[in-house]
C-alpha positions in Angstrom: 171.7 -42.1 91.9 169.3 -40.9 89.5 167.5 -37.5 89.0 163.7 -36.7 88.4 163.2 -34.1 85.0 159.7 -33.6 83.9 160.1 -34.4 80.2 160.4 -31.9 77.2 157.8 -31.1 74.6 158.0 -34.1 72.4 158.9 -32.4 69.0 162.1 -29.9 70.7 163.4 -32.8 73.2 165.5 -35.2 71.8 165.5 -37.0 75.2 161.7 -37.7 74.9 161.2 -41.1 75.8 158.1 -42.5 74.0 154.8 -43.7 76.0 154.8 -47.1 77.6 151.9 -49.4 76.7 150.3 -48.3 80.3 150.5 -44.9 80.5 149.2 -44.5 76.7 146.8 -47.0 76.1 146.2 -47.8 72.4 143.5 -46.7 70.5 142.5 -50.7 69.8 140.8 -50.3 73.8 139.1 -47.3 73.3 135.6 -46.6 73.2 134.3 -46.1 69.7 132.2 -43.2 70.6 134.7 -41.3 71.9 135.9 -38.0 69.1 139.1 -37.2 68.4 139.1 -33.7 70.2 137.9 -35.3 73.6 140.8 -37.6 73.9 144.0 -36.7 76.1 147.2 -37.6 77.1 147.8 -39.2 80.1 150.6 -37.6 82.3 154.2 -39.0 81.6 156.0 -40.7 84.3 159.4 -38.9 85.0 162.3 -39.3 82.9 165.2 -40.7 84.4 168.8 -40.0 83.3 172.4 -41.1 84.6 174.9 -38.8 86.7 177.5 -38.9 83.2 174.8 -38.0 81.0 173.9 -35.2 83.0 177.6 -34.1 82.6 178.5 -34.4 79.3 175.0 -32.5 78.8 176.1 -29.3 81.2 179.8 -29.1 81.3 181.1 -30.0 78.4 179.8 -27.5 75.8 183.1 -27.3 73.4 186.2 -29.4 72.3 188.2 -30.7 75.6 191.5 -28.5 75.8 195.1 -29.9 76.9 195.5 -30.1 80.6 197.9 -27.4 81.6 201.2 -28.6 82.8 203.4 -27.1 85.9 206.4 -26.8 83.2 204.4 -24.3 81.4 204.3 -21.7 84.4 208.2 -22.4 84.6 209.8 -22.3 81.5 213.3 -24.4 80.7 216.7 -22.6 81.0 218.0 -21.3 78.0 221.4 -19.6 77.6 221.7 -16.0 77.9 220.8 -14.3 76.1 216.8 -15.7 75.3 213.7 -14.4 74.8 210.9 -15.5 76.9 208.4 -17.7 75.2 205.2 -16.6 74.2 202.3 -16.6 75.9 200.3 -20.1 76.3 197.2 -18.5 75.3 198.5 -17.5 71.8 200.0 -21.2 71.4 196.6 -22.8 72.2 195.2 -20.3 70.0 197.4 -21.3 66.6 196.7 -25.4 67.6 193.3 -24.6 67.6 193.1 -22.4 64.1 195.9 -24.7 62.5 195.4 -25.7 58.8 192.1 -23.6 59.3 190.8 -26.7 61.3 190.3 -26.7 64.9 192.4 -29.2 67.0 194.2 -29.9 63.9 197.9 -28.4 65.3 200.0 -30.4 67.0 200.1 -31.7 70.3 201.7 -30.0 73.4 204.5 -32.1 73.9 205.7 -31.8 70.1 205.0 -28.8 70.0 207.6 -27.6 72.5 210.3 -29.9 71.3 209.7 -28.2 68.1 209.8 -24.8 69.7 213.2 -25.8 71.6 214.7 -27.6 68.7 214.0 -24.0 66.6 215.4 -21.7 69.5 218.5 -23.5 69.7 219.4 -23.2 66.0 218.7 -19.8 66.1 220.9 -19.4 68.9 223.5 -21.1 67.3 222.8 -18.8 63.7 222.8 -15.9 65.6 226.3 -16.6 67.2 228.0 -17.2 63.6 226.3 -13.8 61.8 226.6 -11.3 64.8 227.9 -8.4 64.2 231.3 -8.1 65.5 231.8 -4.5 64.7 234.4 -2.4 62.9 238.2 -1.6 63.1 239.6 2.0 61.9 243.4 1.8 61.1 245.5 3.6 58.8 248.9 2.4 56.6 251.9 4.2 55.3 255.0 2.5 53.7 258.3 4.2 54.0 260.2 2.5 51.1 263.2 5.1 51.9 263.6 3.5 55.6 261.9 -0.1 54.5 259.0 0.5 57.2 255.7 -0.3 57.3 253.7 1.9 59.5 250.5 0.5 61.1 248.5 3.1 63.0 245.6 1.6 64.8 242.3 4.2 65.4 239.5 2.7 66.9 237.4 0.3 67.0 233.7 0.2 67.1 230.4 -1.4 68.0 232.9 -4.5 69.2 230.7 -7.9 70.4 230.7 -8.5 73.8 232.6 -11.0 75.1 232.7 -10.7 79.3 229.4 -11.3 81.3 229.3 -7.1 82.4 227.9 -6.9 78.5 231.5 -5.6 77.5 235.0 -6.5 76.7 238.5 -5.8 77.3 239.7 -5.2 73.9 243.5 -5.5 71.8 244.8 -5.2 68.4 247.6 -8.2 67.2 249.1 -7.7 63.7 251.0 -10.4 61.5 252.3 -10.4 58.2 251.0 -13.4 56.4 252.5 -15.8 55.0 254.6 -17.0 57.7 253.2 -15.8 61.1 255.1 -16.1 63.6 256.0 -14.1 66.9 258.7 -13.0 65.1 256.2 -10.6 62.8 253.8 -10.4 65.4 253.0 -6.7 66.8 250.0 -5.9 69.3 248.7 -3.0 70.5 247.7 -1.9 74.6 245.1 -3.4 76.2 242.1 -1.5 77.1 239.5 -2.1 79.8 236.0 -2.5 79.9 234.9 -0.8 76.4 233.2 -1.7 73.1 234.5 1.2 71.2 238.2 1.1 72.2 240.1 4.3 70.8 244.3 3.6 70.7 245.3 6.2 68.2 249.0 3.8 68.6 251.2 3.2 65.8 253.0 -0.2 65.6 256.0 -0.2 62.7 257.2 -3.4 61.0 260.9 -2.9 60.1 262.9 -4.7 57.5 259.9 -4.5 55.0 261.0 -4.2 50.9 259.1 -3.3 48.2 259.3 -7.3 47.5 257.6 -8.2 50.5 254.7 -5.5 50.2 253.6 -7.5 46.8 253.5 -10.9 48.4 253.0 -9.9 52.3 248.8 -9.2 53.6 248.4 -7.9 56.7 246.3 -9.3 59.6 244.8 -7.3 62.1 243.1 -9.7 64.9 240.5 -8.1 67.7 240.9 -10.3 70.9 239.4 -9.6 74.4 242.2 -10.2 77.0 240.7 -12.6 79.8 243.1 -12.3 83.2 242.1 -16.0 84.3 241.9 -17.5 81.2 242.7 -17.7 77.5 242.2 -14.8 75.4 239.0 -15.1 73.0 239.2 -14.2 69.5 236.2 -11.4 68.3 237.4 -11.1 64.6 239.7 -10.0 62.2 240.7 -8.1 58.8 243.3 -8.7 56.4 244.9 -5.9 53.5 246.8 -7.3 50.5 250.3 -4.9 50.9 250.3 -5.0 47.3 247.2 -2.4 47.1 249.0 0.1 49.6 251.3 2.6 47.1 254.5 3.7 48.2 254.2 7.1 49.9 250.4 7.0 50.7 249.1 7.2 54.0 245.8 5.2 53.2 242.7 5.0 55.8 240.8 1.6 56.1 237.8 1.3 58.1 236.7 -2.3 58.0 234.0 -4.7 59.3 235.6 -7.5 61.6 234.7 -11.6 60.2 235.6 -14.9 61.5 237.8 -16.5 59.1 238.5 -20.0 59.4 242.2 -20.8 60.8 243.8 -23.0 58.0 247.6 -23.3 59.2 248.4 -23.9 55.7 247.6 -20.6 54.8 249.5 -18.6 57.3 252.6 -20.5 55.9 254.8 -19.8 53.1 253.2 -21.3 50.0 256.4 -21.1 47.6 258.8 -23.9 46.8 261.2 -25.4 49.3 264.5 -23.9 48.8 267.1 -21.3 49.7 264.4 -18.2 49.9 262.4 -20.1 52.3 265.3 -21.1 55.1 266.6 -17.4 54.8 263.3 -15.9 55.6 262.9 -17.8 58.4 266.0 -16.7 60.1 265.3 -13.2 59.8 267.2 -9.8 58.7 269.5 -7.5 59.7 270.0 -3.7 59.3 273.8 -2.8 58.8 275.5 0.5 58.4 279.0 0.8 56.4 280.9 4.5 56.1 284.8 4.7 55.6 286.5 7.4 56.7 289.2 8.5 55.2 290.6 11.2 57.7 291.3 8.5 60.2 291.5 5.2 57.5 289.2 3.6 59.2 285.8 1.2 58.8 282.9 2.3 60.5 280.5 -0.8 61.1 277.2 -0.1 62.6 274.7 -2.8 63.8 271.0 -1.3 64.4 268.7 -3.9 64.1 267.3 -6.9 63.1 264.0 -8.2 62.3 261.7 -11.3 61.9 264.8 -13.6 64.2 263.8 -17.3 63.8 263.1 -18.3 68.0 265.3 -20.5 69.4 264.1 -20.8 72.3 261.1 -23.2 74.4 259.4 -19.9 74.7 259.2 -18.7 71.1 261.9 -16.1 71.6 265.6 -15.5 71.5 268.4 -13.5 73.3 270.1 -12.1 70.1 273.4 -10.8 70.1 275.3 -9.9 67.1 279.3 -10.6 65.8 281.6 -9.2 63.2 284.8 -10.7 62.4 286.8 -9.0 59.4 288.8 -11.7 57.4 291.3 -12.3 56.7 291.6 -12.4 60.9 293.6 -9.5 62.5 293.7 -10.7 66.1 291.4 -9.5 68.4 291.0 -6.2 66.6 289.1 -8.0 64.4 285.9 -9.2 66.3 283.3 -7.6 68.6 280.1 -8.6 70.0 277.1 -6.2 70.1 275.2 -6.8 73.7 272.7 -9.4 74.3 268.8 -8.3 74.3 266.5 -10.6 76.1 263.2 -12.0 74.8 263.0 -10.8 71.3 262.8 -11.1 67.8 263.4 -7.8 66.8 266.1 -6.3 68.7 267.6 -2.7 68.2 271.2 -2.4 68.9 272.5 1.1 67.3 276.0 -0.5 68.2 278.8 0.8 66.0 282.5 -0.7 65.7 285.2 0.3 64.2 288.0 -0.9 62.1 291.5 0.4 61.5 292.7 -0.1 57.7 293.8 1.0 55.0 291.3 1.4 52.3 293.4 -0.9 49.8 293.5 -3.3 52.1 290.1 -3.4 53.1 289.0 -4.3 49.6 290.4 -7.4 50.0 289.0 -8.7 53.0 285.5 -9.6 53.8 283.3 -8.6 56.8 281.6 -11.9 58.3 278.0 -10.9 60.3 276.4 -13.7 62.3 273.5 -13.5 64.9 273.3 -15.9 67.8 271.4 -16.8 70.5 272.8 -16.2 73.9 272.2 -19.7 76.5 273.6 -19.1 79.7 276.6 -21.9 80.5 275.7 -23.6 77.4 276.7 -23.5 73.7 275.1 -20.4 71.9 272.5 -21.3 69.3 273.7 -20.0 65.6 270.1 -17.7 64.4 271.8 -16.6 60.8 274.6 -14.7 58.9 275.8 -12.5 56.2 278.8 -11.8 54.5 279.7 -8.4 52.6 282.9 -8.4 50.6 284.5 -8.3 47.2 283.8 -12.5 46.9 279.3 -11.6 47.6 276.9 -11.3 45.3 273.5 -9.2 44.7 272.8 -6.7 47.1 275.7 -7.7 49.6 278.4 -6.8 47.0 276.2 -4.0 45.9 276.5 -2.7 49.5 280.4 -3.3 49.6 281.2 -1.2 46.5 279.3 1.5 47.7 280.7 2.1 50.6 284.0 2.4 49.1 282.8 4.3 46.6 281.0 7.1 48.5 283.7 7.5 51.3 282.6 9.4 54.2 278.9 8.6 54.0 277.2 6.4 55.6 274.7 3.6 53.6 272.0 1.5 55.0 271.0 -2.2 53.5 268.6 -4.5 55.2 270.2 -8.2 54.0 268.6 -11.6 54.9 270.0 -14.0 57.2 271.5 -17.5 55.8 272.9 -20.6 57.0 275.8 -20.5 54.9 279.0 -20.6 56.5 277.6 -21.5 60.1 280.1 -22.1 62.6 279.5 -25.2 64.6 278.9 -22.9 67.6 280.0 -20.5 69.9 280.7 -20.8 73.5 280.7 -18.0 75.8 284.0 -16.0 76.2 
């Protein structure tokens, strides 16, 4: 198929196509009287072009743009949360003007890996520096009572962790080193909330003026998750050391992920006799003698920190005294059993009848155990206060003969020493 075009002025056309030897005859077969200004061109036969030349001609005036694609009118999925991309327009737009050259960007297909490469690392930057919000929390130390007092304010601007855009947020406290779920304290749960208010004060017991030098304090934010495990949001940690005796000091703090190192949450001293009693815990014991009825008033009130001993990282602690030399059956009792814990609270007291020459002689035996229904009971720790201790245990003895009628307090660690090979139930 061809088409007919009358041809263009021969100095603008750049299609002209020059005369043939027949339809311009040379000037050799002229007549030689004819002048210049009488001769004419003869009319042009029509010039004939193809169908493609007549295309690239007409409709194809600029550089040929990328076919669009039916993936560019649905974008990929992307995890929530994402931004939708761009416009195509604007994309075609910085190929085009890219190094100042047109055409000189990339092509489509690398340019989208690119873009989706990019928008995952930035999805996976923004979940390490998100803001996780802060925790408001005050501490006081009662060095009188050897507390630690942990009141827990608010918390605010918490990340979200469920898929309503909020979180069910709670506050779980250890004393590093040695976490356990012996030290471990948490506060109520509360629904559906960023900016959780518990104005709740959790008290660790047991706690010297030694431990607040070498003890920090971790408070973890978690969200509780009913039908699976609870997810971690971030956490704060106070060196005890900086907290004076006495002061009621206010932290507000911003939460960070710290890495987990299980090293670091256990004790970092030497192997030896400090370690083994701190894991089995401590015990609060009251001594007063009375003299109007010559008698020894023994009070159990609680203990603290009890290593676990059972499959489900707790205990059922129950507490004995025995007074040696043994007396018979006057001479032990057995404080009541309290189920699944670590830190039990007794306020038991016993008493013994003798005289007060006697009873410097003799030696009051303290032992913890774990209560196993029809089986042996599992030794947790003892003490021993008499004439034949040492350190604070003997300090404790020869005060309470000293000051007779009052009553003294001492917190004393929990040893091995002396274990009985077990106990059976009576």
């Amino acid at each position: 198929m061809s088409v007919s075009k009358p041809p263009p002025p021969p100095s603008t056309s750049h299609l002209a196509i020059p005369p043939s030897s027949t339809s311009c005859p040379s000037s050799s077969s002229s007549s030689p009287s004819a002048t210049p200004h009488t001769t004419s061109m003869p009319p042009a036969s029509p010039v004939k072009i193809s169908m493609q030349e007549h295309f690239a001609i007409n409709v194809c005036p600029g550089p040929i743009l990328p076919i669009p694609q039916i993936s560019d009118f649905f974008p990929r999925f992307h995890d929530y949360p994402c931004t939708p991309p761009p416009p195509r327009e604007k994309k075609i737009l910085k190929e085009e003007t890219f190094n100042g050259e047109t055409g000189g960007g990339y092509r489509d297909g690398e340019r989208r890996e690119c873009n989706d490469g990019e928008r995952e690392e930035a999805l996976e930057s923004d979940d390490d520096d998100t803001y996780l919000g802060t925790l408001e929390f005050s501490l006081l130390f009662d060095q009188e009572n050897n507390c630690l007092h942990c009141t827990i304010l608010k918390a605010r601007g918490l990340k979200a962790m469920d898929s309503n855009g909020l979180a069910d947020p709670y506050v779980k406290l250890h004393l590093l080193p040695g976490a356990s779920k012996a030290n471990k304290l948490r506060t109520k749960t509360l629904k559906n909330t960023l900016n959780p208010v518990w104005n709740e004060t959790l008290v660790y017991h047991g706690i010297t003026a030694a431990d607040m030098t070498t003890k920090t304090l971790r408070l973890c934010v978690c969200d509780m998750d009913r039908l699976g495990r609870n997810e971690f949001i971030g956490e704060v940690r106070v060196a005890l050391k900086k907290l004076k005796e006495g002061e009621n000091k206010r932290y507000n703090m911003g939460l960070e992920r710290i890495a987990q190192n299980k090293e670091t949450n256990n004790q970092t001293v030497e192997p030896g006799a400090l370690v083994a009693e701190e894991e089995r815990g401590r015990i609060l014991v009251s001594l007063c003698y009375n003299t109007e009825k010559s008698c020894l008033l023994v009070g159990i009130i609680r203990c603290a920190h009890l290593a676990a001993m059972d499959s489900n990282g707790y205990s059922d602690p129950f507490v004995k005294i025995i007074l040696q030399p043994d007396m018979g059956k006057k001479s032990k009792y057995k404080t009541s059993v309290k189920k699944k814990t670590l830190n039990p609270e007794f306020n038991e007291e016993f008493q013994y009848e003798v005289s007060l020459d006697q009873l410097s002689k003799k030696t009051l035996e303290i032992s913890v155990w774990d209560y196993d229904l029809g089986m042996s009971n599992d030794f947790i720790g003892g003490v021993e206060l008499g004439i034949n201790a040492s350190g604070q245990r003997l300090r404790h003895w020869f005060e309470c003969l000293k000051n007779k009628g009052k009553k003294v307090e001492y917190w004393h660690t929990l040893t091995q020493q002396g274990a009985p090979s077990s106990d059976k139930t009576d």
